[in-house]
N, C-alpha and C positions, 0 to 999 in steps of 0.2 A: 582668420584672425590676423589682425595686422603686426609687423615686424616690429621689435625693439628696436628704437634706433640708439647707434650711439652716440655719447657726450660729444663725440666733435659736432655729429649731426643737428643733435639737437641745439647745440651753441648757432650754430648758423643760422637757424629754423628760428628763433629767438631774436638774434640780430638784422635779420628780413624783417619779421615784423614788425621789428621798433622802429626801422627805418621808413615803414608807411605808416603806421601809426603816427609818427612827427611829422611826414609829409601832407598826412590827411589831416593833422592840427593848424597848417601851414605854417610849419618852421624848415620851409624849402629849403636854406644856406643847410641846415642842423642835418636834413634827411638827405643831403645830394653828399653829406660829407661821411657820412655813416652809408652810403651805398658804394660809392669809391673805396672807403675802406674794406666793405666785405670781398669788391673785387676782385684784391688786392690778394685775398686767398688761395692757394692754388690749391686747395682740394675743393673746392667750391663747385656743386656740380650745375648742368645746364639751365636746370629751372632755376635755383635763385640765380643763375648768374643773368640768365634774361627779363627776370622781375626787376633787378637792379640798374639793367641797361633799358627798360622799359621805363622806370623810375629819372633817370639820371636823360630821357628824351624830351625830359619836358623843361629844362636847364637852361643857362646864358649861353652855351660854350657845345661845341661837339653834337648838338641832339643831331645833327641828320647821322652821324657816327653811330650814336645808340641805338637808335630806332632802328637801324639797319643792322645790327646785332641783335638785337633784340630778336626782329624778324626771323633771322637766322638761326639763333638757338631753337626759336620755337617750330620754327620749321623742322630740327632737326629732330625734338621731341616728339612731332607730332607721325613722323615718319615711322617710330616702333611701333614693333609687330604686337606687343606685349600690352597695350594700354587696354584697359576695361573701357566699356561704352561711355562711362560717365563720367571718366578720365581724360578720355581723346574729344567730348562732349568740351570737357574744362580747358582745355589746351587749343583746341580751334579757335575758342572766342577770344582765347588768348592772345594766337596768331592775329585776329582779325582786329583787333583792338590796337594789336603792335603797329599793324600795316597803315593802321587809321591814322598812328602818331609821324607815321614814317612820311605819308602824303601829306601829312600838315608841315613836316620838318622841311621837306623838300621845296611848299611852295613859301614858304617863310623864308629860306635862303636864297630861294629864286627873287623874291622881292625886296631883301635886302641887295645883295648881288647891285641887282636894278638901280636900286636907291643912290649904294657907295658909287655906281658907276657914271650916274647922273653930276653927283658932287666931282668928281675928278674931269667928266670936260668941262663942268663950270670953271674949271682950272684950280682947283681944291688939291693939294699934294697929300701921300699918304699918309704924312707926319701932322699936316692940320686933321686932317680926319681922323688919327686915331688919339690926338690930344682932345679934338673935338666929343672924343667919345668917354674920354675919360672925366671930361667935361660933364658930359650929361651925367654919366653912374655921380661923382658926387653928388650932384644936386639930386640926385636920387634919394642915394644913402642919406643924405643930411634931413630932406623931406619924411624918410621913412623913420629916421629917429627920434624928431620934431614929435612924428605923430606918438612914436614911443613912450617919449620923454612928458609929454601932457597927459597919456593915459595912464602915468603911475606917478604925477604929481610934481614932477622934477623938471626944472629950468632946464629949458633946450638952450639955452645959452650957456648955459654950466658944463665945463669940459668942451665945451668944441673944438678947443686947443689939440687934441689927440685924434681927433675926426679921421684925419686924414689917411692914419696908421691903420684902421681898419678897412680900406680902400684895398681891393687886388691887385696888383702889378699887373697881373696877365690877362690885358682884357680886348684881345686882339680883334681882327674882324673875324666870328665867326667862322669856321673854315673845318677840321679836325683840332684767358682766365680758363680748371676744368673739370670741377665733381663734386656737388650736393644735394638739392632742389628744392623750390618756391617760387610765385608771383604777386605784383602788382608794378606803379610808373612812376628833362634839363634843359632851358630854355630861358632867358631873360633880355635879351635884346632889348635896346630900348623902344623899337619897332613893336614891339611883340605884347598882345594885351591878356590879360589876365581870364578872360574869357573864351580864350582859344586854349586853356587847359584842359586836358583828361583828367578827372578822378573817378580812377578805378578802385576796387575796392579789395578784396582777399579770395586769392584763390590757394588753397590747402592741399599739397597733396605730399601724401608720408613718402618719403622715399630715403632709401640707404644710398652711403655716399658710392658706392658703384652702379653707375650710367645704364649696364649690362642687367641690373636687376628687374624686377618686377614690378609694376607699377602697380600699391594699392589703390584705391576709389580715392576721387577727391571727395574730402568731408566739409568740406564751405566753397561755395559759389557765391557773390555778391559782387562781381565783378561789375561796374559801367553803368550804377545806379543813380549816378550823376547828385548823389546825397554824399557828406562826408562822415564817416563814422569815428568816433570821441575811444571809440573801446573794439576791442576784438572780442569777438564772441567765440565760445567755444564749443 
């Protein structure tokens, strides 16, 4: 019979969810910012904190960081002694899925890397490149509102006066938590295409907020269906 969990747990268990839920809607700013904040928790145990860092590797900012955390938690999960068949089953694909975002994050920096270092002996200073970059993300954002602004009827010309103000300050060159549990997957570069995303899907597994406990059965596998799903199933 599976464990009651409690209210913190299930608060947590709740706030994972909705954070791939939004992510698998694609409202990526909305899900990388509700996965930072669950981080943020220090009773947060190892699976959601590696859903979250699996989450937050597909990102503008840090994914080789996460992915490598990621890896890490799950490595460490998958190391107990205690995991049922069909739990250590749900955790491996996990790992394997982490490692897959973590080779992609690494060759993505490598190419980037390549790229910034091409522009600097073209004789590019670091201050033209990182204005250069801030450069593009506008014309991003203003492209992506454009499209916003016509799909709900409203003059993309109206308000672009305050544009600017929803622009991040911190958008450097790519460069660079302990007790709950769950899974699922920070990246945007303007290098970086939308096609080289993982969506994974819900991996479920009941667990109390101490680490040391027993792992029941995972009750949802849908992990890497390469489909996005609208709802969790229960």
């Amino acid at each position: 019979m599976a464990e009651e969990r409690n209210p913190l747990a299930a608060m947590f268990e709740l706030r994972y969810k909705e954070a791939w839920r939004i992510w698998r809607d694609g409202n990526n700013d909305a899900a990388e910012a509700k996965a930072r904040d669950l981080l943020q928790e220090p009773r947060l145990g190892r699976f959601h904190q590696a859903g979250m860092h699996l989450l937050l590797s597909t990102a503008s900012d840090y994914y080789v960081e996460h992915a490598l955390e990621a890896v890490r938690l799950f490595t460490e999960i998958s190391a107990r002694q205690d995991l049922t068949d069909k739990a250590r089953e749900g955790i491996t694909t996990c790992l394997r899925d982490a490692n897959k975002m973590l080779n992609r994050a690494r060759r993505d920096q490598t190419r980037i890397d390549r790229e910034i270092q091409k522009k600097l002996d073209a004789g590019m200073t670091m201050d033209e490149l990182h204005q250069a970059q801030i450069d593009e993300m506008h014309k991003r954002f203003e492209a992506e509102e454009t499209l916003t602004d016509m799909d709900s009827g409203e003059d993309p010309e109206e308000d672009s006066g305050s544009r600017s103000q929803t622009i991040p300050d911190n958008q450097d060159i790519p460069g660079v938590t302990d007790d709950s549990q769950q899974t699922e997957s920070q990246r945007t570069e303007s290098q970086r295409t939308e096609s080289q995303r993982t969506d994974p899907q819900n991996v479920v597994i009941e667990m109390d907020l101490d680490d040391d406990d027993p792992l029941p059965d995972i009750v949802r596998y849908n992990f890497g269906t390469g489909q996005k799903k609208g709802t969790d199933e229960l």
